[in-house]
Backbone bond lengths (Angstrom), bond angles and torsions (degrees), N, CA, C in turn:
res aa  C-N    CA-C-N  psi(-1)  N-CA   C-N-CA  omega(-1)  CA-C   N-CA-C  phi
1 X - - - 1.460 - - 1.518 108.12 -
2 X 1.212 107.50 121.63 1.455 123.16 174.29 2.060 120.01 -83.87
3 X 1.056 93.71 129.13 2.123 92.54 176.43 1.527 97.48 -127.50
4 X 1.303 89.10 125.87 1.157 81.76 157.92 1.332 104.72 -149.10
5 X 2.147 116.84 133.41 1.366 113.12 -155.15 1.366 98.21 -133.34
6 X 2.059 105.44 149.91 1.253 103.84 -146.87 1.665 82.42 -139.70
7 X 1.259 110.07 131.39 1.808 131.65 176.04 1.576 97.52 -111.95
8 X 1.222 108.07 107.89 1.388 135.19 -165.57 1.854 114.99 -104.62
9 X 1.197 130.26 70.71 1.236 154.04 -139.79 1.995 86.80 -77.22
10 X 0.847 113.34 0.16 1.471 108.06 176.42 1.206 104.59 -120.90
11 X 1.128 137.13 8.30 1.713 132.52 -150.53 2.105 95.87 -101.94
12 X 1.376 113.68 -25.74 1.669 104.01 172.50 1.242 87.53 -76.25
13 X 1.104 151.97 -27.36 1.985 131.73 173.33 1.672 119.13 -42.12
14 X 1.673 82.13 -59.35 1.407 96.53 -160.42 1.984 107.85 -147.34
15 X 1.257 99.72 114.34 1.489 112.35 -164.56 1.832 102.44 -111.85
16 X 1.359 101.43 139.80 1.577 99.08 -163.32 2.110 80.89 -124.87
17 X 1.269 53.54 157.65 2.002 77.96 175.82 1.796 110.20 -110.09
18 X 0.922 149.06 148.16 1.305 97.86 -49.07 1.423 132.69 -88.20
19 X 1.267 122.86 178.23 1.644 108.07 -139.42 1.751 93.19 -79.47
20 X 1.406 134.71 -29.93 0.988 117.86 156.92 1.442 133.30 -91.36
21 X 1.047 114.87 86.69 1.666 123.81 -174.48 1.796 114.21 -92.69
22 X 1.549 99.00 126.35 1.459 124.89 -174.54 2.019 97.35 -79.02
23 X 1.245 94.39 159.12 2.027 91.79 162.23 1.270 114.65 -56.10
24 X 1.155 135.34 -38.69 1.530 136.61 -160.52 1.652 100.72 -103.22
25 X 1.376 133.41 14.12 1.171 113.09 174.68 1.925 115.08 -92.35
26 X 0.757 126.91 -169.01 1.853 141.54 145.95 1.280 98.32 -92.07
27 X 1.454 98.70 143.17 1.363 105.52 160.39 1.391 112.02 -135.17
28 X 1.407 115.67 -146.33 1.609 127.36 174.96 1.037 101.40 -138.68
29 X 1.112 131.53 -179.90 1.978 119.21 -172.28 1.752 78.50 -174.54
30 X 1.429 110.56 122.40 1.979 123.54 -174.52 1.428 88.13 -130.67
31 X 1.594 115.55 105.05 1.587 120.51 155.13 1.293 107.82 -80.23
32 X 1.324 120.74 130.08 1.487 132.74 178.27 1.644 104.38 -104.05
33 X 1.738 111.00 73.79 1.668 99.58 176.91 1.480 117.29 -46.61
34 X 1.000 126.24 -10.31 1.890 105.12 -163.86 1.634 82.03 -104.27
35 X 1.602 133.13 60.19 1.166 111.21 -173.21 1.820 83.39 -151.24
36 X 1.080 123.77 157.67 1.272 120.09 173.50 1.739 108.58 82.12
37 X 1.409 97.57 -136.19 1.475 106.93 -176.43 1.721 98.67 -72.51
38 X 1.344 117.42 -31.35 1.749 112.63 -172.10 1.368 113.44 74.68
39 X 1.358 132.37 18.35 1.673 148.91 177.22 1.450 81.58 -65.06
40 X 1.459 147.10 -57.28 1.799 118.51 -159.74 1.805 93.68 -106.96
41 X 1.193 97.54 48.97 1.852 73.65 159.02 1.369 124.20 -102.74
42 X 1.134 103.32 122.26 1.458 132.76 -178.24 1.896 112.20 84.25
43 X 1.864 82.78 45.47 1.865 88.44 166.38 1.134 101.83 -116.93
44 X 1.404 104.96 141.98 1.874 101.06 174.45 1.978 82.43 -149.73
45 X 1.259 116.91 154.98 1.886 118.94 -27.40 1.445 111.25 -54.38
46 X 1.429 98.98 162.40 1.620 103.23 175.99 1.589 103.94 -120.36
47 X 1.171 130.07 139.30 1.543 149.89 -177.17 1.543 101.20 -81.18
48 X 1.094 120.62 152.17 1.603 137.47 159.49 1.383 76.90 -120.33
49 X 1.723 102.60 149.19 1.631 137.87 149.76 2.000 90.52 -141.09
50 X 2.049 93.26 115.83 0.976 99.50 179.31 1.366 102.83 -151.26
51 X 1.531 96.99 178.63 1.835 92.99 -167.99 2.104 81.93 -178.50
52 X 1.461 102.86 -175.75 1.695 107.55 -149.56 1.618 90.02 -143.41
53 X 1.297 110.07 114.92 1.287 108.47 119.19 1.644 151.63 -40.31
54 X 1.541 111.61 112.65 1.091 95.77 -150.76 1.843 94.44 -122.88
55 X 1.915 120.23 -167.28 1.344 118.37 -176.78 2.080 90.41 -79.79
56 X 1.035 127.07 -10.43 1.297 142.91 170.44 1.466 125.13 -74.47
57 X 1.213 114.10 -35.48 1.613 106.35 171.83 1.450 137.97 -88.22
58 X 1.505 110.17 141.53 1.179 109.57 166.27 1.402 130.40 -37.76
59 X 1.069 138.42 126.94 1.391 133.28 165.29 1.400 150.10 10.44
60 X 1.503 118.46 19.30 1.360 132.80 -175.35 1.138 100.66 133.32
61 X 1.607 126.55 11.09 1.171 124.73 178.88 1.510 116.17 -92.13
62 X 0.903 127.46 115.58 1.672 133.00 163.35 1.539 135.38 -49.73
63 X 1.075 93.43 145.39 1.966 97.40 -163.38 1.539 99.34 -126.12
64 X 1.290 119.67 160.58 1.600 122.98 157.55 1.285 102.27 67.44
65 X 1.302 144.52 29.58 1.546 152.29 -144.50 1.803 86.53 -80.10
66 X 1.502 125.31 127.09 1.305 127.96 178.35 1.710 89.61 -121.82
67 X 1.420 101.16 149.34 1.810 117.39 169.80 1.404 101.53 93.45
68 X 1.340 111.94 129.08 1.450 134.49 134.17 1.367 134.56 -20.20
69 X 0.369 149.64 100.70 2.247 146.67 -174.18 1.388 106.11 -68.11
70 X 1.228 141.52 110.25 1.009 131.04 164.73 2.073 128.61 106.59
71 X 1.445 88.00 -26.26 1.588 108.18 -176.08 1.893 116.32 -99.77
72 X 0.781 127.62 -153.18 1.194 113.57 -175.42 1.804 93.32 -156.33
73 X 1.529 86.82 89.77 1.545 107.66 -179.61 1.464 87.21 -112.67
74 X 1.908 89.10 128.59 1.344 121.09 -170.76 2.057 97.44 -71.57
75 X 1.417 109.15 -32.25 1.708 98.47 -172.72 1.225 116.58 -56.01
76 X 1.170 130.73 -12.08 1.435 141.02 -163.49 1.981 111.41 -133.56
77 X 0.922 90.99 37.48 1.986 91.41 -161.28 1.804 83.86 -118.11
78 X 1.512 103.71 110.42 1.375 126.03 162.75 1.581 120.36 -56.04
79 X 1.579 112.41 138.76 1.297 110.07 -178.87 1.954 102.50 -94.45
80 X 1.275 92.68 142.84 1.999 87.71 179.53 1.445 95.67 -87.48
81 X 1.149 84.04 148.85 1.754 87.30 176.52 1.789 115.83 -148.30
82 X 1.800 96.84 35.03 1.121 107.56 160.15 1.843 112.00 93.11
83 X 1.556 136.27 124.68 1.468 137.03 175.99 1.303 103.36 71.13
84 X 1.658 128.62 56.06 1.262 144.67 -167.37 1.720 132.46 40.16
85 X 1.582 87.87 1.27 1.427 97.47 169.54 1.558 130.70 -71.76
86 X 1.395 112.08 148.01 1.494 111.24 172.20 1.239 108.04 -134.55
87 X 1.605 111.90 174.13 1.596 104.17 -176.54 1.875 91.47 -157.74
88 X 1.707 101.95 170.56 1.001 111.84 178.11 1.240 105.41 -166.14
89 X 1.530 123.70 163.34 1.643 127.52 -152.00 1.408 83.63 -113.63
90 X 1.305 116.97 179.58 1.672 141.03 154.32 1.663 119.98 146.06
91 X 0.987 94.17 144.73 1.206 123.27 160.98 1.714 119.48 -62.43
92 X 1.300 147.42 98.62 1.130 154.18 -131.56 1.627 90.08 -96.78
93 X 0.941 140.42 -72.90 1.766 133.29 -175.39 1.445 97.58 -64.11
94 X 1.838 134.98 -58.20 1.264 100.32 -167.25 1.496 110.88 -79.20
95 X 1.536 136.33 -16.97 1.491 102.88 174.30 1.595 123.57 -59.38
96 X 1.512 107.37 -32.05 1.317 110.79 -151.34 1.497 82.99 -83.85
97 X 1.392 141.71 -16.50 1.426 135.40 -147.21 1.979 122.17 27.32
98 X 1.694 78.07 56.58 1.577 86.53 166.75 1.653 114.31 -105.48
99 X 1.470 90.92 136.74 2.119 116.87 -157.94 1.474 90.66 -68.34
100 X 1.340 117.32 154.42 1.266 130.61 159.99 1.166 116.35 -58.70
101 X 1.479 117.08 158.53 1.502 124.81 -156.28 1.709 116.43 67.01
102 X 1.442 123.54 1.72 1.549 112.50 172.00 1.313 100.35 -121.57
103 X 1.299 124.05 132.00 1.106 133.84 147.77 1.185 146.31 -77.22
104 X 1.432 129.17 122.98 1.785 126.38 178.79 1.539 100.59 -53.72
105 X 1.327 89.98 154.74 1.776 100.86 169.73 1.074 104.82 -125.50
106 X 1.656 126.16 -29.70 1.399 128.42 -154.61 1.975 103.34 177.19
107 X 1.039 126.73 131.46 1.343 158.69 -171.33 1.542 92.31 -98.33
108 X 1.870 114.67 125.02 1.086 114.98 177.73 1.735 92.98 -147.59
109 X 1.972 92.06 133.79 1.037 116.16 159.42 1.395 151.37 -106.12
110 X 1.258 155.14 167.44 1.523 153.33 127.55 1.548 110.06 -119.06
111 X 0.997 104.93 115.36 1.497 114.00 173.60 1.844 138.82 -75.36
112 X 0.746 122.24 57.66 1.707 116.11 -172.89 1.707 124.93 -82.57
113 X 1.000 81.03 166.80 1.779 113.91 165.68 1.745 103.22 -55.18
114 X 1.526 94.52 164.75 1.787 98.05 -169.71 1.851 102.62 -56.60
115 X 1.696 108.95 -45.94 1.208 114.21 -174.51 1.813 125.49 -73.37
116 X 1.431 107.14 -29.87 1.232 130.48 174.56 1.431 102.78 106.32
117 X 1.067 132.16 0.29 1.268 137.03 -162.54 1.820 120.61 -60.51
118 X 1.728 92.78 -22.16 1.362 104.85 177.02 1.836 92.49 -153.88
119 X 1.887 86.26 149.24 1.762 97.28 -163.07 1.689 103.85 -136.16
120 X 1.999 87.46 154.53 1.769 88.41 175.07 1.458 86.27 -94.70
121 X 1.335 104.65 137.46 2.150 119.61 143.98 1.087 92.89 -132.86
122 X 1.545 102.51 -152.86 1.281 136.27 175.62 1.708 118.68 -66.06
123 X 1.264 113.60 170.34 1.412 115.62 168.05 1.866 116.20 -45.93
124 X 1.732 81.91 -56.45 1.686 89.85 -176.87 1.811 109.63 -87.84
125 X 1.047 114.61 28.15 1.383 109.29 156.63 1.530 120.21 85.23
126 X 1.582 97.03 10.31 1.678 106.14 -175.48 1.208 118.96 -111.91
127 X 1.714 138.56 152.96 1.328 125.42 -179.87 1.340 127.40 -54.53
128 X 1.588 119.45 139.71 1.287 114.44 174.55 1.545 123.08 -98.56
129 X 1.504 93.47 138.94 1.353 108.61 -173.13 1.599 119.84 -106.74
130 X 1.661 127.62 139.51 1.335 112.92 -175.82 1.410 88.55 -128.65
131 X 1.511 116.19 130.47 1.600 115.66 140.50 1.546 134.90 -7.47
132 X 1.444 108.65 130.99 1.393 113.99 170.49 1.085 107.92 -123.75
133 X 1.522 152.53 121.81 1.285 148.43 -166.90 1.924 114.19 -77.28
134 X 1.435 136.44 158.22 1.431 127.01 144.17 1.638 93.42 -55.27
135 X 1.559 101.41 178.72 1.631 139.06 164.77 1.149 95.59 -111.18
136 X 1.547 126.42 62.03 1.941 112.21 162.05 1.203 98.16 -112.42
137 X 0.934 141.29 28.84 1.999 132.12 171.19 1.818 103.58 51.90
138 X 1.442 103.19 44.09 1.891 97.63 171.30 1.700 91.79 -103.35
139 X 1.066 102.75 143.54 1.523 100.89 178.39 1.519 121.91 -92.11
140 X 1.427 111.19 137.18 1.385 112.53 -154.99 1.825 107.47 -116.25
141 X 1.389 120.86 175.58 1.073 105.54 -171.83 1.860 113.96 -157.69
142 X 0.830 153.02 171.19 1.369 136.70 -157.23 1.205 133.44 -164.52
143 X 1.317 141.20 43.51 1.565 145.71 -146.79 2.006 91.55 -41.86
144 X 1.268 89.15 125.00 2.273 106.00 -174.17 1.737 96.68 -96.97
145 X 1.626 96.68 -67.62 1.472 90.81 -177.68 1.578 107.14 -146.75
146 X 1.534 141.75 149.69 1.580 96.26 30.93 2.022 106.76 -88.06
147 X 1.374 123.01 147.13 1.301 102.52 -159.74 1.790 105.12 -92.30
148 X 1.634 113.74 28.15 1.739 104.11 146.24 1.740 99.38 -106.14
149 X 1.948 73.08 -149.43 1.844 82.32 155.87 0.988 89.99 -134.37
150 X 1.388 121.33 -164.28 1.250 130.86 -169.57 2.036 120.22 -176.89
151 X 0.976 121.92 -171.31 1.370 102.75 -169.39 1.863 68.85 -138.82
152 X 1.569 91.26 150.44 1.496 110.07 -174.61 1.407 97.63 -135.20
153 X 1.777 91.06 163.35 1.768 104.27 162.50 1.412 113.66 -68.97
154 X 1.340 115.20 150.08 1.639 120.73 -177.87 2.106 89.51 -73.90
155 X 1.409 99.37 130.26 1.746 100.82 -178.78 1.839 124.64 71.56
156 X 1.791 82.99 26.32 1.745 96.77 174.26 1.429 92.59 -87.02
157 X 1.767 122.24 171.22 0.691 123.43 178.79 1.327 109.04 -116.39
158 X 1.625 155.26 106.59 0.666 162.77 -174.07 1.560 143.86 -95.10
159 X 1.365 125.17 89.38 1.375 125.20 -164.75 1.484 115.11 -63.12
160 X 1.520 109.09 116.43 1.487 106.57 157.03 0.948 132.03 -118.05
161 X 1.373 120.61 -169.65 1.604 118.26 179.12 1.260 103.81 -169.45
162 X 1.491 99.46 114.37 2.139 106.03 159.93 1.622 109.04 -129.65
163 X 1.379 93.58 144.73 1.280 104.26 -165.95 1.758 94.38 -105.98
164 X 1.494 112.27 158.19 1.478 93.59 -164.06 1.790 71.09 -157.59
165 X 1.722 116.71 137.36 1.599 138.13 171.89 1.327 113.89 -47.68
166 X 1.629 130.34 -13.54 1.158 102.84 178.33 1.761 81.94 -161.26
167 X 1.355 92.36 178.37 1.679 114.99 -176.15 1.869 102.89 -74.65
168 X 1.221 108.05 106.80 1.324 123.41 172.22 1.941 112.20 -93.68
């Protein structure tokens, strides 16, 4: 049995359902504006401009790029769903309309306003990227929360959460 476990420094941005997602699955995709840089807190609607890393791309270069810049294209228009969160449905090969034989590696975002004028990234101001897993049945694993660390009382009680690809 193979582990292999991955602390995902972008994942309080942007949390996908489910947390290990193949190219061919649906997912859920939850932008947490008050998380990152915090450029859309308290914008609604909020825009995705996104596009995929794939087993095909150049080096940080983006493929399948979906959304408009600036306009208020409904394919990419986030649902609020309340405490600066947003969300959105899809299907990972048919939104992006990526052909068989390529694989996702990784889902990349910037988030804006209808105009673009102001954006979700990262703290430091760069696009965020989330994991896409293979389909080989290696079992995977994911520290969820709490998403620092922290130094505790000896006999605190402490909530966690890891999410792990299959039933262990």
């Amino acid at each position: 049995l193979l582990l292999h476990w991955n602390l995902q420094s972008d994942a309080q941005i942007v949390l996908i359902e489910p947390h290990f997602a193949h190219t061919d699955d649906s997912i859920t995709i939850i932008f947490d504006a008050s998380q990152g840089n915090a450029g859309l807190l308290g914008v609604n609607p909020v825009y995705m401009h996104t596009g995929v890393i794939s087993n095909l791309s150049s080096p940080g270069a983006w493929r399948h790029i979906v959304g408009n810049w600036g306009t208020a294209d409904a394919r990419v228009r986030m649902n609020y769903i309340g405490n600066n969160k947003h969300m959105f449905r899809m299907n990972i090969r048919d939104f992006y309309g990526i052909p068989q034989g390529e694989t996702v590696l990784q889902l990349a975002f910037v988030f804006r306003n209808v105009d673009g004028s102001r954006v979700g990234k990262t703290v430091d101001l760069q696009d965020i990227f989330v994991n896409i897993y293979p389909d080989d049945g290696i079992l995977l694993g994911e520290w969820v929360t709490p998403v620092s660390s922290g130094i505790y009382n000896t006999n605190s009680n402490i909530q966690i959460e890891i999410a792990a690809s299959q039933d262990v």
